[in-house]
TISE-549016 format. One line per 4 residues: number of its first residue (from 1); for each residue x, y, z of N, C-alpha, C. Coordinates in Angstrom, 2 decimals. Last residue first. Layout:
BEGIN
NUM = X Y Z X Y Z X Y Z; ...
END
This chain:
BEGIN
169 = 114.95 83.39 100.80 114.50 82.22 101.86 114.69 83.38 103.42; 114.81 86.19 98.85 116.00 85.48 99.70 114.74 84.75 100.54; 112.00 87.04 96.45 113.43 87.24 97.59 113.97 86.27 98.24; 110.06 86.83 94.77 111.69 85.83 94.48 112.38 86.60 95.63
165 = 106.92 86.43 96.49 108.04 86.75 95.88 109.26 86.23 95.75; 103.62 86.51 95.44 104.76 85.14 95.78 106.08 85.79 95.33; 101.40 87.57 94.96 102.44 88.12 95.30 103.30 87.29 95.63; 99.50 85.74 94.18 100.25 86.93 92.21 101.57 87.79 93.48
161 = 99.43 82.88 94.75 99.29 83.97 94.91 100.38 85.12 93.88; 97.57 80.23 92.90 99.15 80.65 93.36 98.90 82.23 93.62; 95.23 79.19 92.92 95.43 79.39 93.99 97.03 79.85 94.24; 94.54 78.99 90.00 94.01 80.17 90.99 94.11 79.94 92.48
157 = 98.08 78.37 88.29 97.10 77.81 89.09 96.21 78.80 89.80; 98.54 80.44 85.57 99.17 79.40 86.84 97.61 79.17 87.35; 98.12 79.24 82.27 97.71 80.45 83.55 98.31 79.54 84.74; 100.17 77.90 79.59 99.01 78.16 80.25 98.91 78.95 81.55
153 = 101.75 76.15 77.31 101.40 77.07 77.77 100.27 77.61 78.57; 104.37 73.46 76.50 102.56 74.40 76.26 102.72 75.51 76.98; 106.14 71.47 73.95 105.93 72.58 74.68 104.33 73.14 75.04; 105.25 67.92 74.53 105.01 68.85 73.59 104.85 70.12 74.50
149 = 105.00 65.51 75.65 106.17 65.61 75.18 106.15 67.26 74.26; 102.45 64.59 76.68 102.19 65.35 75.47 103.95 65.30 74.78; 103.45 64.25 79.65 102.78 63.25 78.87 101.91 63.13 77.64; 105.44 65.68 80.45 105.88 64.60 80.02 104.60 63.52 79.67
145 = 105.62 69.00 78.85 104.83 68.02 79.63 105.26 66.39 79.27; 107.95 71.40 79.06 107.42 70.30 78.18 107.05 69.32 78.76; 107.14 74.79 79.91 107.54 73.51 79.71 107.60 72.66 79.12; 107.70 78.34 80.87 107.14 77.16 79.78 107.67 75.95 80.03
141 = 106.63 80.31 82.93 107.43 79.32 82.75 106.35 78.67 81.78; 106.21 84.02 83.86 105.74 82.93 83.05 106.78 81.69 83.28; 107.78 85.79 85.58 105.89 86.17 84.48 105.48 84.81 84.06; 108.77 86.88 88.13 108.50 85.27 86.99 106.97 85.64 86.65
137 = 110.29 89.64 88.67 109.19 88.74 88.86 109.27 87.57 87.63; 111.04 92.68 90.29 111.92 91.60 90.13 110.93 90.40 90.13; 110.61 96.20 90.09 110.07 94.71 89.91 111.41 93.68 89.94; 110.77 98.65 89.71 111.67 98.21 90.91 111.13 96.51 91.25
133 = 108.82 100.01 88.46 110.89 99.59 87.87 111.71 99.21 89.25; 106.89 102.31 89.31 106.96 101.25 88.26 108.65 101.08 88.35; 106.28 104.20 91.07 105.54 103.19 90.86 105.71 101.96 89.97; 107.99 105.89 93.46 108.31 104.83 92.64 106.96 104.25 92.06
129 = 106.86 109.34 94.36 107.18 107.89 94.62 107.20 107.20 93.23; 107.82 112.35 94.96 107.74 111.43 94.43 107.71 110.33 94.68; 108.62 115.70 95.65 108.20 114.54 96.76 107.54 113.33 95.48; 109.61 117.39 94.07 110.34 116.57 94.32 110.23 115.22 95.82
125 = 108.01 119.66 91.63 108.19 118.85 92.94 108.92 117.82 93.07; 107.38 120.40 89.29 108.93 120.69 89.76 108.63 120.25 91.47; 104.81 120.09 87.93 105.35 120.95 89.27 106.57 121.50 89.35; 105.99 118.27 85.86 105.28 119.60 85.47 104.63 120.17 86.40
121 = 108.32 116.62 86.15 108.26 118.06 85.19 107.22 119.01 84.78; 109.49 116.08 89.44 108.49 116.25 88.76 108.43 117.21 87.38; 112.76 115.38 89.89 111.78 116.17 89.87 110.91 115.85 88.73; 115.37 113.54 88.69 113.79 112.85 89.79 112.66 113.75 89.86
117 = 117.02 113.73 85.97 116.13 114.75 86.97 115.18 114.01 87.91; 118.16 112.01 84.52 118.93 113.22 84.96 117.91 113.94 86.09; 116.50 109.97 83.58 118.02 109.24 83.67 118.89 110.47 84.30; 113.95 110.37 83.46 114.76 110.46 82.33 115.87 110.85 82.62
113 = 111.20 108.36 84.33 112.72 108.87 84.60 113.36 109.07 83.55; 108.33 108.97 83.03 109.33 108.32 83.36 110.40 109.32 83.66; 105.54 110.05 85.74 106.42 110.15 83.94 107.44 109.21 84.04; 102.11 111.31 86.45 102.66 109.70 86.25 104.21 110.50 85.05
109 = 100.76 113.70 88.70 101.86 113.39 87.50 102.21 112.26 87.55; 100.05 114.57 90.98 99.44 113.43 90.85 100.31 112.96 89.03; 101.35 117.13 92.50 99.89 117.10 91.56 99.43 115.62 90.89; 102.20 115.40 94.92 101.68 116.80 94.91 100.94 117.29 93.79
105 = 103.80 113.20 94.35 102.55 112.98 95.26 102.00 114.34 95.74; 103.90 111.89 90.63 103.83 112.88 91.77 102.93 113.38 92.66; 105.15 108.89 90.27 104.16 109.66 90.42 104.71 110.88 91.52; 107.31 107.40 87.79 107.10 108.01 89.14 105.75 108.57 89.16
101 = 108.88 104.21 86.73 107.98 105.54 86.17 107.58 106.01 87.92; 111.59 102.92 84.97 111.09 103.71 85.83 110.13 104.52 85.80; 110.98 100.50 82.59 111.30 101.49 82.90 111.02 102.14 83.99; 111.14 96.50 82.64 110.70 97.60 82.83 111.30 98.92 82.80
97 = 112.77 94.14 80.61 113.14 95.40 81.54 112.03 96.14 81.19; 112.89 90.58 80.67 112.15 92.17 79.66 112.47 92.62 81.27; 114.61 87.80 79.66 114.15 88.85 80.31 113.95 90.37 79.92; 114.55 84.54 79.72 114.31 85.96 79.38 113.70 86.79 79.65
93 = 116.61 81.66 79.75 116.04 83.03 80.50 115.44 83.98 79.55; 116.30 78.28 79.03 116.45 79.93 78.53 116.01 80.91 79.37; 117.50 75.32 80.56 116.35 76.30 80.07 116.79 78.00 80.04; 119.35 73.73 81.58 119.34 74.67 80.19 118.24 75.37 79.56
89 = 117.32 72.82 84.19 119.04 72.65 83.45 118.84 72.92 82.29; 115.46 72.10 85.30 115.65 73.04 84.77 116.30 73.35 84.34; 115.11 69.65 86.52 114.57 69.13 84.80 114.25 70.98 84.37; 119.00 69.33 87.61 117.69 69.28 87.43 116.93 69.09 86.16
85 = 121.43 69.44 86.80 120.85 68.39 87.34 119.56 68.51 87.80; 121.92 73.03 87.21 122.54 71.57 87.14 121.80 70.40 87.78; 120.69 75.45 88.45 120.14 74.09 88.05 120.57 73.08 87.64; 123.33 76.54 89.11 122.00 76.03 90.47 121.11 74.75 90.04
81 = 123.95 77.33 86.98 124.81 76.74 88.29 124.09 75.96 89.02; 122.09 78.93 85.68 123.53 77.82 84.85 124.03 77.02 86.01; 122.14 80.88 87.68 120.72 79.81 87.18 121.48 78.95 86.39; 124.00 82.29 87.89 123.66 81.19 89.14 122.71 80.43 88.65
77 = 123.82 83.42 85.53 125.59 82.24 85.84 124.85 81.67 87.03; 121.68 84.96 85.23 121.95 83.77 83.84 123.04 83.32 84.96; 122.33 86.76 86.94 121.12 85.51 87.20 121.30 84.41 86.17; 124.17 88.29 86.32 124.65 87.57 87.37 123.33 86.71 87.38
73 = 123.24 89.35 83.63 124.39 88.47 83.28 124.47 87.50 85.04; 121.25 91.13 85.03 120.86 89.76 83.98 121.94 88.90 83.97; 121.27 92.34 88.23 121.95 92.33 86.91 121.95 90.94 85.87; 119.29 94.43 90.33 119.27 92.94 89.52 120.14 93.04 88.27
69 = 118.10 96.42 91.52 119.64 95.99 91.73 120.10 94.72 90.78; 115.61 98.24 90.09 116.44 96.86 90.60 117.58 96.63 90.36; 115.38 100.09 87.79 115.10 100.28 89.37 116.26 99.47 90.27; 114.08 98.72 86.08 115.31 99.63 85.84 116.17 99.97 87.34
65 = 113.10 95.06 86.78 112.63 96.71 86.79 113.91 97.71 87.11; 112.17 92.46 85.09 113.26 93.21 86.08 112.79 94.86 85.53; 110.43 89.49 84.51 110.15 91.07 84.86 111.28 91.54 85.64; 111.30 86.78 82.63 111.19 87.45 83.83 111.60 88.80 83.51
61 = 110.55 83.36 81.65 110.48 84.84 81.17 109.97 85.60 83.12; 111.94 80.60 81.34 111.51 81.43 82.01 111.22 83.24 81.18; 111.66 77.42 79.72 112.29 78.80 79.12 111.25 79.59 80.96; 111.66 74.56 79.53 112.26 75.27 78.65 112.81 76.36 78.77
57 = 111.57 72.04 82.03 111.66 73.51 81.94 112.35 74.02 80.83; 110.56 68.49 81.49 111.51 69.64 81.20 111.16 70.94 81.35; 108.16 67.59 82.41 109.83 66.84 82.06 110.69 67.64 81.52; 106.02 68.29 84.56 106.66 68.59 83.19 107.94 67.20 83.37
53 = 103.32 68.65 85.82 103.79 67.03 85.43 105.20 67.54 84.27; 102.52 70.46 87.50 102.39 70.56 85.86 102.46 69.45 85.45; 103.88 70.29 89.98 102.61 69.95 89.83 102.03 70.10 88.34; 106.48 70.64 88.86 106.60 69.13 89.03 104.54 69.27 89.21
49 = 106.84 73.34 88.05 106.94 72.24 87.04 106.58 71.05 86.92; 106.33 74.60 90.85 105.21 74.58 89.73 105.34 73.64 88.40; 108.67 73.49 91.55 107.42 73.46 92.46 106.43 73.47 91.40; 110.55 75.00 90.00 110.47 73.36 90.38 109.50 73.04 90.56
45 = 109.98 77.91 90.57 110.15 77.15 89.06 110.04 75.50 89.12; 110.24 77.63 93.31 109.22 78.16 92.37 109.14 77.68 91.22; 113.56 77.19 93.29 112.62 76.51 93.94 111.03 76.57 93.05; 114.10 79.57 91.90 114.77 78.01 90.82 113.67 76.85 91.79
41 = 114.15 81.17 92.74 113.34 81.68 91.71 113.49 79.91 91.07; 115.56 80.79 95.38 114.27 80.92 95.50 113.37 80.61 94.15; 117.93 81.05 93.93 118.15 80.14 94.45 116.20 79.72 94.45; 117.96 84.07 92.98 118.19 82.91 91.76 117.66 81.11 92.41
37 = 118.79 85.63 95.36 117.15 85.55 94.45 117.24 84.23 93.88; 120.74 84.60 96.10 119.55 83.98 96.73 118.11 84.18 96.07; 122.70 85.38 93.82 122.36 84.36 93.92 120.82 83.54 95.01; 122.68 88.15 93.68 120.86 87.49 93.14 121.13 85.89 93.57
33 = 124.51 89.21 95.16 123.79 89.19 95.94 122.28 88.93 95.23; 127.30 89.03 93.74 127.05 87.93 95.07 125.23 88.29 95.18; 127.99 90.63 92.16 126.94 89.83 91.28 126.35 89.07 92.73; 130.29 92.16 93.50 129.01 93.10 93.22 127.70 91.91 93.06
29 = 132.46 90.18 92.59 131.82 90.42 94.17 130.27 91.11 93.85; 131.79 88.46 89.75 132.02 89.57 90.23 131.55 89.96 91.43; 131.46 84.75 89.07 130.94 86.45 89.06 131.81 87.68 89.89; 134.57 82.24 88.62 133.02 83.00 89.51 132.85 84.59 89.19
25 = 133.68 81.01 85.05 134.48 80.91 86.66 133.21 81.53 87.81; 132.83 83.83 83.00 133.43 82.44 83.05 134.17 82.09 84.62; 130.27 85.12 82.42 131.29 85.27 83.35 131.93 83.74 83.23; 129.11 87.16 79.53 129.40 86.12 80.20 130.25 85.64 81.28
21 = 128.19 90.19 78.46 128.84 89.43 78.97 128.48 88.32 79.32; 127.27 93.59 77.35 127.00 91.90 77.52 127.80 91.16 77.63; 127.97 96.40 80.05 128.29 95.36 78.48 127.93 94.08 78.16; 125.72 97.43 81.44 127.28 96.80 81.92 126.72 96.16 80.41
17 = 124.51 100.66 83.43 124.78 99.68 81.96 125.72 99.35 81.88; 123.76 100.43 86.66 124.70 100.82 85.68 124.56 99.84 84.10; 120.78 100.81 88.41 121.76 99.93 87.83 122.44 100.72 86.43; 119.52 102.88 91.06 119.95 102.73 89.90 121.06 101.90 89.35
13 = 117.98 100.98 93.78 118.94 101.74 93.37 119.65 101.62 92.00; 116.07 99.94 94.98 116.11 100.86 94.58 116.99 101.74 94.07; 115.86 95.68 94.93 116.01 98.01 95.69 115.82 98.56 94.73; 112.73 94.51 95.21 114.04 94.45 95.39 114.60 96.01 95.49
9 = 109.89 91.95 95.66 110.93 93.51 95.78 112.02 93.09 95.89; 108.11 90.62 92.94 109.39 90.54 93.73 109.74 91.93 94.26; 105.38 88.39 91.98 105.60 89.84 91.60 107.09 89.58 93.09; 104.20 86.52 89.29 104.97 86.22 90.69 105.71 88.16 90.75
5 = 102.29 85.41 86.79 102.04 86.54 87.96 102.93 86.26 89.34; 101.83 82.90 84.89 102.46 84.39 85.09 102.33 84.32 86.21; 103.14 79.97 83.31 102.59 80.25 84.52 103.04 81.98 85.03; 102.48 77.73 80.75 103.03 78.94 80.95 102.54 79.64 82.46
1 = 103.66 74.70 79.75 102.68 75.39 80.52 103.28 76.73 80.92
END
């Protein structure tokens, strides 16, 4: 069963490109701070599996935005960690990165960030806001229903709210 729409804040502050990796042992001081995302995102994921009836969590797919402090390699090691012993235990992450996109709040310009200038490029204003890349969200969970035994897919429930966020308890 596939379940979208969980939307997350998180900061704002540009993430560095870090090499693919794996952390063997414990993460990197810097990584300390998705474990509470990870913790929340693993509750949610439970919650909606067990009213699904699943018997297994296959796969998450999640929204991170360029934006976000969020580093993939530190959510893959607490979600390896956290779910131990659950019916989320080895399920696949994945995750799609948004880009930064701004508006300008003097001629109304939508662009992306292009990694050197926050100014507007076709004012040159520099009163801007964030509209896009600062996401942190569960688009979806797949499962395997324990009474089909067979992966599915489907809409969350119309009573899960589309703002249910992964921040810290």
């Amino acid at each position: 069963m596939c379940y979208p729409g969980y939307a997350a804040a998180s900061g704002s502050e540009k993430i560095a490109s870090l090499p693919h990796r794996r952390f063997s042992g414990n993460p990197p001081p810097s990584a300390m701070h998705e474990r509470p995302f990870v913790e929340n995102l693993l509750k949610i994921t439970l919650r909606h599996a067990q009213r699904a009836g699943a018997r297994r969590v296959l796969a998450l797919n999640l929204v991170i935005g360029q934006m976000s402090s969020i580093v993939d390699d530190s959510v893959q090691f607490y979600w390896d960690l956290l779910s131990r012993g659950t019916i989320a235990e080895g399920a696949h992450l994945n995750f799609r990165r948004l880009p930064a996109v701004y508006r300008c709040l003097d001629c109304g310009h939508r662009y992306p960030l292009d990694g050197q200038h926050l100014a507007c490029p076709r004012c040159g204003s520099v009163r801007v806001q964030l509209i896009q890349g600062d996401e942190f969200r569960l688009e979806s969970i797949d499962i395997e229903e324990t009474d089909r035994g067979a992966p599915s897919s489907g809409a969350l429930p119309p009573d899960t709210p589309s703002s249910a966020f992964l921040s810290p308890p």
